[in-house]
N, C-alpha and C positions, 0 to 999 in steps of 0.2 A: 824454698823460702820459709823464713819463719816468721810467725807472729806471733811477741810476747813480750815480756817484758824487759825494761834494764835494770840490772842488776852490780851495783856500783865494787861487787868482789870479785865478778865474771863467773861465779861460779854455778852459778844458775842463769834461767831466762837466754834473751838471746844472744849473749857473747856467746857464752857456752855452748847453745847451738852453733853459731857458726864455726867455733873451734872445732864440732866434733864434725861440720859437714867437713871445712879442710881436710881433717883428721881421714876421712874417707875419702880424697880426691874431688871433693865437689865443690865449687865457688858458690857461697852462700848468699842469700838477701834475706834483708831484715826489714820487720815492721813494726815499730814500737807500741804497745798499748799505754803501757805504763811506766813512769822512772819512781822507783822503789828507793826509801833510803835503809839503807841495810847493810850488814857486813855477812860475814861466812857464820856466824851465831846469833844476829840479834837485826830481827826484822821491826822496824822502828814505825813505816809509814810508807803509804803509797799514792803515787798522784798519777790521777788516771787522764789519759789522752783522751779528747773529745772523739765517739765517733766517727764526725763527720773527716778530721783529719786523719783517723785509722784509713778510714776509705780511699782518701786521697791518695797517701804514699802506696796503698796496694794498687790504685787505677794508675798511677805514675810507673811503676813498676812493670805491670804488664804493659805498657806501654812498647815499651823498650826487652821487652825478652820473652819467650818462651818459655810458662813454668808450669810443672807438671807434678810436683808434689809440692803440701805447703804442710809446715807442721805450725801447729797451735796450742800457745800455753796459756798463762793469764789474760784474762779478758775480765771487765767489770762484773758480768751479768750475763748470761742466758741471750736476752734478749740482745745485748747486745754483738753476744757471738753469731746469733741465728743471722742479722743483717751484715755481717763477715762474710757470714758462708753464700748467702743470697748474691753478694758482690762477686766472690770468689767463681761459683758456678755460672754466673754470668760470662763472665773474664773468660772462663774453659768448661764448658760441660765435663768434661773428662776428669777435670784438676781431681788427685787422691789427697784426702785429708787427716792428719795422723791429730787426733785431739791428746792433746795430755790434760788434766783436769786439774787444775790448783783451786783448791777451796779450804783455805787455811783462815778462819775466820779472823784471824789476825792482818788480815790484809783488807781488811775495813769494806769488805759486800757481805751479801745473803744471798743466794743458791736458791735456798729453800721455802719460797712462797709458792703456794698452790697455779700464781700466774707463770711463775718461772720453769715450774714443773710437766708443765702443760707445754711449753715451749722447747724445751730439754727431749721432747718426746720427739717431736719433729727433727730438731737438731741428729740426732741419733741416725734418720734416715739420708741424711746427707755428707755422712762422713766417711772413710774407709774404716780408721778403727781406732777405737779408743784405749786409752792406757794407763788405767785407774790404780792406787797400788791397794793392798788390803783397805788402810782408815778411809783413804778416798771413795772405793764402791759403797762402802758402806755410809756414805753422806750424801750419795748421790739420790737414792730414791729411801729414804731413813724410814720408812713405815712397812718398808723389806725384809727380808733376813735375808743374805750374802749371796745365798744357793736361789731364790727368786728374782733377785738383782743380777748374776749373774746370765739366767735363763731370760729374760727380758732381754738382756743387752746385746748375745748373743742371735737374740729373734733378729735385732733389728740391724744391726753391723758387726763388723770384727774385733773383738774382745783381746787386746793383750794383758792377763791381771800378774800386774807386779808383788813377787811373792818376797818383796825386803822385810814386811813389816807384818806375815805370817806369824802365829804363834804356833804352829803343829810343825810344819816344815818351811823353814825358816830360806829362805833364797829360790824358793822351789817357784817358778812362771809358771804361768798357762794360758795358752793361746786357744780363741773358741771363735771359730773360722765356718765361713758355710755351713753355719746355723746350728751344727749337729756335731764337728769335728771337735777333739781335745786332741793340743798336743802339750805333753810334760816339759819342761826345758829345766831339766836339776843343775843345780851349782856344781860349779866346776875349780871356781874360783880360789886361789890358794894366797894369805897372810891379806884377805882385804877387810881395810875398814873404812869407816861411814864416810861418806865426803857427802856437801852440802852439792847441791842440785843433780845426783847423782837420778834421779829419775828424768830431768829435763835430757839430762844425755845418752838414756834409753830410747826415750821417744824420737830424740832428734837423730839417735843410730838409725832406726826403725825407718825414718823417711828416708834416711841417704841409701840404706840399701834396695827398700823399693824402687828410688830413684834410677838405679845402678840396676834393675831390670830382675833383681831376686823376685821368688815367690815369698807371701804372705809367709810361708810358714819356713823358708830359708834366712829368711829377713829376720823373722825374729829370733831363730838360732843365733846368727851373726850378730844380732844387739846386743844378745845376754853374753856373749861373750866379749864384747866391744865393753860392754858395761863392767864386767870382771875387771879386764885390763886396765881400766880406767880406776877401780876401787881399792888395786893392788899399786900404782905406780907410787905411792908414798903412805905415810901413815897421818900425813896433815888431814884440816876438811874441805884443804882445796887439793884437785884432783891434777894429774895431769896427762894431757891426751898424747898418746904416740900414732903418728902418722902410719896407716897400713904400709906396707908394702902392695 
């Protein structure tokens, strides 16, 4: 399942997810937070789902299925992801949750008050792992440097840090797993360029392979590769997905 936003170019948020669960054999469910007005270049405005009706379509939802990983994008606030996740492990103790972090101040919230941060901490111990890309970690805890952000996140869950937007080595992942593990995941990738929500379609690889019974660290092999193919199938900034084999 995902929960996140809509996205009126599909190319982000949760079309997109579901394209890319398809894309790997899986029949997708969707939870709206938010309908964005926006295109593939020009994010305009966002209007955010109450709450109380996020809750709803998720408790309607397990109603009727068995779901066992759920991936998560935009959400208003902190506060309001931590009462997601509160739902969510209710619904399954078990449920793995793949966070992808969108905190593009242009999308009309704040992250970053002392209340929120405090709340963020918590959030952390309740998720499988999170998918920050370079500007992202470094907005998550700002009074950090990257290398203590990193060491913190990795204390508390599993770290995928998306390496697009690297200035040293440029495409280069890395996964920071049971607390103490790095693993490198270098570009592979041949004639790819930018496409708009190209990180929602890591993260949402990420859950469909978990889902599909890979390891953490096979999972994320098969992302950045899922991800590759995805950056390579045209040179527009909307992408498109090829169904595995």
């Amino acid at each position: 399942m995902t929960i996140a936003g809509f996205d009126p170019s599909n190319g982000a948020g949760l079309t997109s997810d579901l394209k890319t669960f398809h894309a790997h054999g899986l029949y997708g469910l969707s939870v709206c937070t938010t309908v964005t007005v926006q295109n593939d270049v020009d994010f305009k405005s966002s209007h955010w789902v109450k709450p109380e009706l996020i809750l709803e379509q998720i408790e309607t939802l397990f109603e009727r299925f068995e779901i066992e990983v759920v991936k998560i994008g935009i959400v208003e606030s902190w506060k309001t992801l931590s009462v997601i996740l509160e739902s969510l492990k209710a619904l399954n103790p078990t449920v793995r949750v793949v966070l992808d972090p969108v905190l593009k101040a242009t999308a009309g919230y704040d992250f970053h008050s002392e209340d929120e941060l405090s709340v963020l901490d918590s959030i952390l111990d309740s998720i499988f792992v999170i998918t920050p890309n370079f500007e992202e970690i470094k907005q998550l805890y700002p009074e950090k440097t990257i290398e203590d952000t990193i060491e913190f996140l990795s204390s508390k869950t599993n770290l995928y840090l998306k390496g697009g937007h690297r200035t040293d080595q440029v495409g280069l992942d890395q996964l920071f797993y049971d607390k103490i593990v790095q693993l490198n995941i270098e570009p592979r990738g041949m004639n790819i360029s930018p496409k708009h929500g190209s990180g929602c379609v890591l993260s949402s690889s990420l859950a469909s392979n978990l889902m599909l019974g890979h390891s953490i660290e096979e999972a994320a092999v098969l992302s950045k590769r899922y991800t590759e193919q995805f950056l390579s199938s045209n040179t527009s900034l909307l992408g498109n997905h090829i169904t595995l084999s």
